[in-house]
C-alpha positions, 0 to 999 in steps of 0.5 A: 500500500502506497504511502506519501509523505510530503515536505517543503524545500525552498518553498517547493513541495515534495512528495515522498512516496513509499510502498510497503512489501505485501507478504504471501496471502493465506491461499498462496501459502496453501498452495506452496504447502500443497506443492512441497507434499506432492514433491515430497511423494514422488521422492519417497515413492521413488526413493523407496525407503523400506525397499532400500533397507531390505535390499542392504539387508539381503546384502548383508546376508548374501556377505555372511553367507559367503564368509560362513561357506568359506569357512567350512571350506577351509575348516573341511581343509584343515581338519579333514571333516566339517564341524558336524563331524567332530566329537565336538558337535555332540559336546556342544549340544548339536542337533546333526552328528556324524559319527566322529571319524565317520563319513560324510552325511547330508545335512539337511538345512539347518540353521547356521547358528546352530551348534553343528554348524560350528559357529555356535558352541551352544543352542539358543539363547546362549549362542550369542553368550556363551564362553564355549565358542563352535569349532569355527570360531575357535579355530579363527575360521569366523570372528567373535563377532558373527555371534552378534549377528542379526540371523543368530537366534532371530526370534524377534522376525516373522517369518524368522529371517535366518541362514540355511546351511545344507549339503548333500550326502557325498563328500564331494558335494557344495556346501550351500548357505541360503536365505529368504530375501526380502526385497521385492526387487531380489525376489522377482530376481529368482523368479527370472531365474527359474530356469537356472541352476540353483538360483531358486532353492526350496530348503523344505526338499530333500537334495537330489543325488546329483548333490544339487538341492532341489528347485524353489517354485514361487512364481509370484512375488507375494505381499504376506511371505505366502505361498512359499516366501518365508517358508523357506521353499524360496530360498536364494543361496551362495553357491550359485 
């Protein structure tokens, strides 16, 4: 709103004419407010924040289940036998033994954090507390701190997000560590791959003599973890 001012100078009048700033009126404000919300859609909606989370977690997943399958591999190099095999797995209350000394077995997908696994010298709840640590750790195969990992007792998740180790009768065949991705994204993946070996991987079936495990069979990527997600009969695993 203009405002004037008028003065004299030399007996000749002036005017002084100031204008004042106008702000925003409520409408425009409205309409601002309204715009930064839909932007603040199309990123959130682009960004994807619980797809991105789910993604890092398989990452981590896929990382530990490749270090735990390394180890085995080399504890098997070592000492001849896998964890499972030895005196110890009995002694620190292992659900799977072979008979010390004995020949190989199938081991049919069980969790990694249990005690014939090697990484656990205890069964839940004391794996991540116990003093008497599983052959792997012990042997510096694995670090102390795989015990405080997410899958080590996962009791708060459902379904209960975990690694399955599984290998089949011969002693020639892979060690396979597998587990339930949970990103939308991972999980179409295996669905392209169906046709692929080991790509898809239901850990509910029995090996087949070839050693290989048998296939998963979702075809659909399900909002509930059903059929088959979360069952473990769509697994992904490290060997490829």
């Amino acid at each position: 709103m203009p405002i004037d001012k008028v003065f004299q100078i030399n007996n000749t009048e002036y005017v002084m004419r100031k204008t004042l700033a106008q702000g925003f009126t409520l409408v425009e404000l409205l309409i601002v407010i309204a715009l930064l919300g839909v932007i603040a859609t199309i990123v959130i909606a682009a960004i994807n924040p619980i797809e991105q989370a789910n993604r890092a977690s398989d990452a981590g997943l896929k990382a530990d289940a490749s270090q735990l399958v390394s180890a085995l591999q080399r504890y098997y190099a070592s000492h001849n036998a896998y964890p499972w095999m030895q005196a110890s797995c009995s002694l620190n209350n292992g659900t799977f033994c072979a008979p010390e000394g004995g020949a190989d077995a199938e081991v049919k997908w069980l969790s990694a954090d249990d005690p014939s696994i090697g990484l656990c010298g205890d069964a839940n709840p004391k794996c991540r507390s116990t003093a008497n640590l599983g052959e792997l750790v012990a042997s510096q195969e694995l670090q102390n701190q795989f015990l405080s990992k997410s899958w080590i007792n996962p009791a708060t998740e459902t379904p209960p997000y975990q690694l399955l180790v599984g290998k089949g009768a011969s002693a020639s065949d892979a060690i396979y560590v597998c587990w339930t991705p949970k990103s939308v994204s991972n999980r179409q993946k295996l669905i392209d791959s169906l046709n692929a070996a080991n790509k898809m991987v239901d850990t509910t079936a029995e090996f087949q003599p070839s050693g290989a495990p048998t296939a998963g069979t979702c075809a659909t990527i399900s909002t509930t973890d059903s059929p088959g997600w979360g069952t473990g009969a769509c697994e992904e695993c490290v060997p490829e």
